[in-house]
LODREN-174098 format. One line per field, with one value per residue: residue number from 0; residue in three letters; x, z, y of N, C-alpha, C in turn. Coordinates in steps of 0.001 Angstrom, whole numbers. Each point is the difference from the previous one (the first is absolute). Layout:
<rs>
seq	[NUM,...]
type	[ALA,...]
n_px	[X,...]
n_pz	[Z,...]
n_py	[Y,...]
ca_px	[X,...]
ca_pz	[Z,...]
ca_py	[Y,...]
c_px	[X,...]
c_pz	[Z,...]
c_py	[Y,...]
</rs>
This chain:
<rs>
seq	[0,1,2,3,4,5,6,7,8,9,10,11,12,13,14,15,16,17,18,19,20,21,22,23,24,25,26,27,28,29,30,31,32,33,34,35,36,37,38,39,40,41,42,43,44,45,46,47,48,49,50,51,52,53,54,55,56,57,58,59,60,61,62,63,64,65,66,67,68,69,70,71,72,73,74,75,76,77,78,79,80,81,82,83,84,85,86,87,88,89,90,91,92,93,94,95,96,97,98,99,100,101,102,103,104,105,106,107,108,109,110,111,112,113,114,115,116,117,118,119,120,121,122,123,124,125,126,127,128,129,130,131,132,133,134,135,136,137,138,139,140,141,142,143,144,145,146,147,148,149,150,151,152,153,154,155,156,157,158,159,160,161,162,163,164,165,166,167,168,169,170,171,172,173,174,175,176,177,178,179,180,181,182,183,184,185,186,187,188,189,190,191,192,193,194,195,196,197,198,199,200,201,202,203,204,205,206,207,208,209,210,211,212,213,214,215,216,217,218,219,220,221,222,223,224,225,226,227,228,229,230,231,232,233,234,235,236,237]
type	[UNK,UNK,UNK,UNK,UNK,UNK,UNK,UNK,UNK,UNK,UNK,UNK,UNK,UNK,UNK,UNK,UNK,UNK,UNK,UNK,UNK,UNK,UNK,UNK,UNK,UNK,UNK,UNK,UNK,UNK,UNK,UNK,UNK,UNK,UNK,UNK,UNK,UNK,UNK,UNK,UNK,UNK,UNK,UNK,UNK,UNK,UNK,UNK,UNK,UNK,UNK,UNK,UNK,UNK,UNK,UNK,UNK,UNK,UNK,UNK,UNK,UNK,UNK,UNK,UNK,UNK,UNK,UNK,UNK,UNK,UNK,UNK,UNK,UNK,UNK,UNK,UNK,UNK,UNK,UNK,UNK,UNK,UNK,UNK,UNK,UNK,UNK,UNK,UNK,UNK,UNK,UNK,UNK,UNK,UNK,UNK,UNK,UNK,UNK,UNK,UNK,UNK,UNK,UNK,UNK,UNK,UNK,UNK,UNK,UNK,UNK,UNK,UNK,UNK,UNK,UNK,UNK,UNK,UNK,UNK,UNK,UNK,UNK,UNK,UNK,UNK,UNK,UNK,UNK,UNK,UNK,UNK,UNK,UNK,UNK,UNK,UNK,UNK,UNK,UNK,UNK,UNK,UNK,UNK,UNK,UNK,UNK,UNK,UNK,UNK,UNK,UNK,UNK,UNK,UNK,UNK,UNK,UNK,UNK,UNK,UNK,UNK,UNK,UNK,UNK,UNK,UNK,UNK,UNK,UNK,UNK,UNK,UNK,UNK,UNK,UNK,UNK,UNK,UNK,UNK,UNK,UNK,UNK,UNK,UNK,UNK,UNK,UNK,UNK,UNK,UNK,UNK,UNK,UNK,UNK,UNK,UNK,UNK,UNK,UNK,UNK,UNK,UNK,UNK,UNK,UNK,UNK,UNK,UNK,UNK,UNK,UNK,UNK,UNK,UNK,UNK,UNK,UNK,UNK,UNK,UNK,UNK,UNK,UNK,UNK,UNK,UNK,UNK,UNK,UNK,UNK,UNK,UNK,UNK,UNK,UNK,UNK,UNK]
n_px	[16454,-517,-1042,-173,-1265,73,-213,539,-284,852,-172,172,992,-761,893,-583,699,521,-901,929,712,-526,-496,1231,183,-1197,204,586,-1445,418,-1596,-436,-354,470,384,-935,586,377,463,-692,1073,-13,-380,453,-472,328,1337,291,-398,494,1069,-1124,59,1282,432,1287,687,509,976,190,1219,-169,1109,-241,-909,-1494,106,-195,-379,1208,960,985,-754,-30,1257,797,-1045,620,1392,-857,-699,1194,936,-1058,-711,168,868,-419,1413,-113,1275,173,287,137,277,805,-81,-898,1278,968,-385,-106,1267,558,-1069,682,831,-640,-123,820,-213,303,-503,128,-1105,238,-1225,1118,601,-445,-396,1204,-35,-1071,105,1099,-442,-1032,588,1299,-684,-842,-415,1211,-744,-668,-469,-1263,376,-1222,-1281,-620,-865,178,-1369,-230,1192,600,451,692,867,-853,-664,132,-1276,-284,-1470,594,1052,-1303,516,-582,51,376,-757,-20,-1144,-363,1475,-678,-1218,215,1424,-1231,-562,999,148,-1154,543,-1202,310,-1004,220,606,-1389,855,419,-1496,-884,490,-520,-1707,-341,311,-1318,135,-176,-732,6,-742,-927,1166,-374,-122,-316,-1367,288,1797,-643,-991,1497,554,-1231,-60,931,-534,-15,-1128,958,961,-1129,-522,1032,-97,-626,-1497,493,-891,421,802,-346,1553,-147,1702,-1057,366,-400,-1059]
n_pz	[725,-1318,540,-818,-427,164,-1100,728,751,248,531,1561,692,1129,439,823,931,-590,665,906,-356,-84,657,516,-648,1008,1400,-393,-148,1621,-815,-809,-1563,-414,1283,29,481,1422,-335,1267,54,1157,-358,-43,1039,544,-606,546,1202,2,-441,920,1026,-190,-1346,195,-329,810,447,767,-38,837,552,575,-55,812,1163,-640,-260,-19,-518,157,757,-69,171,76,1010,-99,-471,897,670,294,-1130,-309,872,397,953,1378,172,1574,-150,1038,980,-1242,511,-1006,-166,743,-130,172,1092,201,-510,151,1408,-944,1283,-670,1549,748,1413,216,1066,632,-598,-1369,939,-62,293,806,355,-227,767,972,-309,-190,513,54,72,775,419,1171,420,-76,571,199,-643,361,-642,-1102,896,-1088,-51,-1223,258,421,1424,202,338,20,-221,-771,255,-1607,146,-1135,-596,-953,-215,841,845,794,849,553,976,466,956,-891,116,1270,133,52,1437,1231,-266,-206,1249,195,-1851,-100,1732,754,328,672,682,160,-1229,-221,981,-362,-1539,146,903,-642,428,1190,939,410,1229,-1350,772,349,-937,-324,-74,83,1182,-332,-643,324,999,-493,-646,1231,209,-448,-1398,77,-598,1728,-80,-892,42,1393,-54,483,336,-487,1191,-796,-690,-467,-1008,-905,-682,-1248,-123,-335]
n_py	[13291,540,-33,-431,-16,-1283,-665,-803,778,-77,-1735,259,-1322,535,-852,1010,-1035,968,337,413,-876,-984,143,-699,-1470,-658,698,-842,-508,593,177,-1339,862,-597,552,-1193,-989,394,-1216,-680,-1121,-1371,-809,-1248,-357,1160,-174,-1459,336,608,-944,-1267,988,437,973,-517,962,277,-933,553,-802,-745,-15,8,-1056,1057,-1094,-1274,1151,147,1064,-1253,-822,1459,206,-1080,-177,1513,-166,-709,1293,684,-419,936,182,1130,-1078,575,-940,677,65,-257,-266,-137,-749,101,-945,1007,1091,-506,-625,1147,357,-1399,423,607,368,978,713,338,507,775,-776,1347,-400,234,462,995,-790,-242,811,-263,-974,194,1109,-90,-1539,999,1338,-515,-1207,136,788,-418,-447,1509,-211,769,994,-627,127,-179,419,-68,1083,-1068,983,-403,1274,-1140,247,94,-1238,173,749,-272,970,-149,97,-13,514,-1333,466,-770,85,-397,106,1329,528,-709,627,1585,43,-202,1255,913,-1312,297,869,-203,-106,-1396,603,-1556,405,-1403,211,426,-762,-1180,534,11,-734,-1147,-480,-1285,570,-442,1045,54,-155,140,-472,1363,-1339,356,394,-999,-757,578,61,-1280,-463,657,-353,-1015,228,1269,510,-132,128,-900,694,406,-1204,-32,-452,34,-23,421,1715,409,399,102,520,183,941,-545]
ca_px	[-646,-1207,-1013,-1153,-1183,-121,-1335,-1037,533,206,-277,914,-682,1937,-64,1351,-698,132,-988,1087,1067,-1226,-788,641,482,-774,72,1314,-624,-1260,227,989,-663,534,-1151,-1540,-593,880,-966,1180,-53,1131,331,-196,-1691,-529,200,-920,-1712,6,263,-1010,-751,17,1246,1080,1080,924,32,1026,-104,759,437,-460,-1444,-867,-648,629,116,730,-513,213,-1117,-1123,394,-829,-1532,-518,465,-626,-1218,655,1110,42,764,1525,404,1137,447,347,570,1521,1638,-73,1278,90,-503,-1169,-321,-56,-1809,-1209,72,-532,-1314,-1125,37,600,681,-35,367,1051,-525,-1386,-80,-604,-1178,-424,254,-1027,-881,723,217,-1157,-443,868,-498,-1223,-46,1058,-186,-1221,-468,637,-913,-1084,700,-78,355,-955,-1007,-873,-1224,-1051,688,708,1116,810,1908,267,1262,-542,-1278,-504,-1295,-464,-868,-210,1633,-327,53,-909,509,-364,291,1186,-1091,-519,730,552,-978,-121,828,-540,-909,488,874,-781,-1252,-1294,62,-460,1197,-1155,39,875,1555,242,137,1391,920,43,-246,1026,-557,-1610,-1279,-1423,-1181,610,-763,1023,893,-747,-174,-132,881,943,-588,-990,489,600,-427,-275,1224,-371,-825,-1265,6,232,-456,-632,972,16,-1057,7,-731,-549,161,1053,1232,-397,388,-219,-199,20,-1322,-295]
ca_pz	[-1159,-59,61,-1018,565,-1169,-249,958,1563,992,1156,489,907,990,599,1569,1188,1007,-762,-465,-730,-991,23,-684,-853,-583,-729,-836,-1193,208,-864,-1104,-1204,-427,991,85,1886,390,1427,1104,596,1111,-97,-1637,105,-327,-1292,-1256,-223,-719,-1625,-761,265,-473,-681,635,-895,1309,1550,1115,1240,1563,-254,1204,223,1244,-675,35,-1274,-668,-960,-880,-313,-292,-1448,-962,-508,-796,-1127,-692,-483,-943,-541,231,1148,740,1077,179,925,443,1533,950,-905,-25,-838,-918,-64,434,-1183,-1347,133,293,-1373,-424,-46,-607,468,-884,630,774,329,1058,1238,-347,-1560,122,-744,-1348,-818,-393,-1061,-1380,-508,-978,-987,-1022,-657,-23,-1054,-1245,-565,-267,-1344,-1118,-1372,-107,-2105,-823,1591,276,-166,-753,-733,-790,151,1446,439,1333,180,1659,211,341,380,-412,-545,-1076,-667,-1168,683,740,1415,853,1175,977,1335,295,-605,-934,-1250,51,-344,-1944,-496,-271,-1057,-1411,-495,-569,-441,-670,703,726,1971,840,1567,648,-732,634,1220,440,-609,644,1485,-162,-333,-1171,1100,-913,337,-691,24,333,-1127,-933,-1776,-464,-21,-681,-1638,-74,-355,-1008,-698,71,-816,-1534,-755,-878,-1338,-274,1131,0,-401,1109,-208,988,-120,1517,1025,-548,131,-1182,-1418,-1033,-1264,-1236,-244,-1114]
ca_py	[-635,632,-1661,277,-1223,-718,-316,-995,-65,-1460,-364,-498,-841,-220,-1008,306,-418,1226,944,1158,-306,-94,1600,1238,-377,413,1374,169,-82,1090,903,-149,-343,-1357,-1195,273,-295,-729,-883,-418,-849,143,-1063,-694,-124,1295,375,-932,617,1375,-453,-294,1012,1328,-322,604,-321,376,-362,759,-1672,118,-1778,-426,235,-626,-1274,-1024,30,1111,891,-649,-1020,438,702,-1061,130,511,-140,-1194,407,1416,-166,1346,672,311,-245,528,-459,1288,-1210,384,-1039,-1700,-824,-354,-1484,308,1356,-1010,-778,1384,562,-1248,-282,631,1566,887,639,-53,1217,-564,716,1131,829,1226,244,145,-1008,-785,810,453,-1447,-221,695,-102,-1165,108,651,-536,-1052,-175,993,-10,-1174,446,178,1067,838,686,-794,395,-301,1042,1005,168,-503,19,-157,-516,1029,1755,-505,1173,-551,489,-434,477,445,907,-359,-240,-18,-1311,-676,-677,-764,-31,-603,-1080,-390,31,-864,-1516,-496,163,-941,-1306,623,-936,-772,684,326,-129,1031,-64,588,1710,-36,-209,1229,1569,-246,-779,-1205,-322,328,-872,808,707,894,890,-120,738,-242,747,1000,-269,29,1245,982,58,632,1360,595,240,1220,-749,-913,-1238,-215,-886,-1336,-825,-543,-1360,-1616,-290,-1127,-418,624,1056,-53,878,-357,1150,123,-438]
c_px	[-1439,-969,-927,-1113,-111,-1234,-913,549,428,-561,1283,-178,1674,-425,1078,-721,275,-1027,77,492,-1247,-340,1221,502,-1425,-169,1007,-811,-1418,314,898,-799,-102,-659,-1157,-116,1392,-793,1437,-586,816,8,-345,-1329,-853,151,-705,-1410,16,389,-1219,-990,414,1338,768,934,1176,-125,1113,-238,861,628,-571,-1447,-512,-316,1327,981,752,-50,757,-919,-1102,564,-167,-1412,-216,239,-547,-1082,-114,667,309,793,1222,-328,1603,-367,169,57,1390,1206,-560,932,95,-1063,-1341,-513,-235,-1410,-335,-194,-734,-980,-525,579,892,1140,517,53,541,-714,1614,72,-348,-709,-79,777,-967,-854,302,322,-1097,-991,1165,23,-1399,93,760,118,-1548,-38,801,-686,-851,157,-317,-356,-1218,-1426,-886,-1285,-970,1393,423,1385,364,1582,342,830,-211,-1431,-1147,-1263,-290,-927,112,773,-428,744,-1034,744,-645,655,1810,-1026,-749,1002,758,-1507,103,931,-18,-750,847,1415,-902,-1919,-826,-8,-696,870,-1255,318,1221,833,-110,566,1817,992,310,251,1229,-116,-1087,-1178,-854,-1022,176,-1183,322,1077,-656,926,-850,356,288,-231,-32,783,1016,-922,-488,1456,18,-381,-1205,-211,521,-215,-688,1273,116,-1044,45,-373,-952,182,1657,1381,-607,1206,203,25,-804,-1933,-292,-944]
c_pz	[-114,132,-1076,-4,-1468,-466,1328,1371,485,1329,607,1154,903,768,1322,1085,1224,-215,-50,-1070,-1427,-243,-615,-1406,-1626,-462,-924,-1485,-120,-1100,-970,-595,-318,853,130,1248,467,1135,806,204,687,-528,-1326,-451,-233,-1079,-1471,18,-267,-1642,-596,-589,-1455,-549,202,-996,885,727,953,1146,949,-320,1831,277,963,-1063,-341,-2276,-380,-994,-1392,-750,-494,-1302,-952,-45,-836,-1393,-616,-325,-1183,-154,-502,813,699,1006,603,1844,1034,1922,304,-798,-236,-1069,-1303,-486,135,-1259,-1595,-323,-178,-1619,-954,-505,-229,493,-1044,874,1348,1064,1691,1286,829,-1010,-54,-1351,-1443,-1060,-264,-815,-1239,-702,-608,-667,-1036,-753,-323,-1270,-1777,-120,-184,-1360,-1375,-506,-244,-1917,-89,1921,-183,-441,-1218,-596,-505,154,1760,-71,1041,106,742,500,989,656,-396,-577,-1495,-701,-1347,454,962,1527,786,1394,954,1462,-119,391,-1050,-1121,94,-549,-1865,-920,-133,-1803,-1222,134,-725,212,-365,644,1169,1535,886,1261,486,69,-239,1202,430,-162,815,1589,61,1308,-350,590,-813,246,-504,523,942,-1058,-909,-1590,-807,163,-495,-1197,-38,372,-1344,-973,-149,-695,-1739,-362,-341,-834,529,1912,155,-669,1102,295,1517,-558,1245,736,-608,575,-737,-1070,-548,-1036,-705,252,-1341,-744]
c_py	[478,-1351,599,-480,-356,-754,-713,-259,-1202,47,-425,-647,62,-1058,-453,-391,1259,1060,1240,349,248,1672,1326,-107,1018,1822,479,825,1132,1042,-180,-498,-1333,-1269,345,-780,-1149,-897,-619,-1394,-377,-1550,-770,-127,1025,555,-566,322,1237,-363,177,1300,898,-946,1252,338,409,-705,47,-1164,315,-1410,-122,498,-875,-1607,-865,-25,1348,589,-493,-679,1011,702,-1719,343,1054,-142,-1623,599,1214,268,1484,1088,100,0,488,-223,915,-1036,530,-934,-1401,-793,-244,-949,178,921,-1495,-560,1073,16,-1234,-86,1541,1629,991,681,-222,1668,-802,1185,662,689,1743,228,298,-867,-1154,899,371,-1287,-193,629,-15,-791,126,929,-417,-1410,-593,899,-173,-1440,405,-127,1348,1263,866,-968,454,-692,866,1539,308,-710,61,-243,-619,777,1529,-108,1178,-1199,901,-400,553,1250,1195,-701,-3,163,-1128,49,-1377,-1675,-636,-570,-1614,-990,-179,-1129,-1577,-184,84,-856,-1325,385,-601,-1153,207,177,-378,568,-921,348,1468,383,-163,817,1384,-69,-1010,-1103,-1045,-563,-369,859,1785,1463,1104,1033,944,-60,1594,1455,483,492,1102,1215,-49,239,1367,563,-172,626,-1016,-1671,-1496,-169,-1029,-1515,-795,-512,-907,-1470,-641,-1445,-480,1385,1074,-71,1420,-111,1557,-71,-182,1590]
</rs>
């Protein structure tokens, strides 16, 4: 199956009290467009503090987790918090009656231990490319004489091709889903780094900018505007 990178990387959260097990589930996704950061947790507790942290749209559960709280009880918590996301169950044999609650409370999938890798990887980029994305309405971003293909993750200024980093086009892609708006440093931040560290002076916000605007032409180099103590904004030069 070709993986295509589609408009907005996903986050993904595995949740295995084996850290083995964890670690390999995870390279399933090394070097795949589509994901922007996989995190590990071993228990319910660990996981819900990571929820708060960063938004997930993947979550890969263990039905047996470190601690007093299973991966049942955590697939309910998420689907009370994100009714969004695909959850996909990945455990040895478990009984009927158990798969029924899993699905109940919320699990899109199940994979059956010992798995193989690339099914999970095809599980979820397949639901990433052909259902996430199929609510995308239009398969391309625009404002003014700028675009963006999602499809072909082609950048255009006035039907010229801008060429962008894989960085840079998740940045451009923050601004031309919600133009004449200001993107505060958090939600830059979460987007691009994918979370939400309060100590941002690690964090080269201007950089960033400054090499995407070095990729404009003249004329719309000044559409990326700062706001000071707030973010930054795109907006048409006057």
């Amino acid at each position: 199956m070709e993986i295509s990178p589609n408009f907005v990387p996903m986050n993904i959260l595995i949740v295995e009290d084996r850290p083995s097990v964890a670690h390999a589930i995870a390279q399933c996704f090394d070097s795949v467009d589509p994901v922007k950061g996989v995190q590990i947790a071993h228990n319910f507790e660990a996981a819900a503090l990571k929820m708060n942290k960063t938004h997930f749209d993947v979550f890969l559960l263990d039905i047996n987790l470190d601690g007093s709280r299973n991966g049942l009880e955590l697939c309910k918590h998420i689907r009370q918090t994100n009714i969004e996301s695909y959850i996909v169950v990945i455990s040895g044999f478990i009984q009927d009656e158990i798969l029924n609650q899993l699905y109940a409370a919320g699990a899109n999938d199940f994979i059956r231990k010992p798995f193989v890798r690339k099914e999970i990887r095809l599980k979820v980029v397949h639901w990433w490319n052909f259902i996430k994305a199929g609510r995308t309405k239009k398969p391309c971003l625009e404002y003014h004489d700028m675009s963006y293909d999602l499809e072909r993750s082609v950048f255009k200024i006035d039907g010229k091709t801008i060429p962008l980093t894989k960085a840079l086009r998740r940045l451009l892609i923050l601004f031309l889903q919600s133009p004449e708006t200001i993107i505060p440093y958090s939600r830059i931040q979460r987007e691009i780094w994918g979370d939400h560290d309060t100590c941002l002076k690690n964090r080269d916000f201007k950089g960033r900018i400054f090499e995407l605007r070095k990729r404009l032409p003249a004329s719309h180099k000044d559409w990326i505007k700062s706001e000071a103590g707030e973010g930054y904004v795109l907006s048409r030069a006057d």
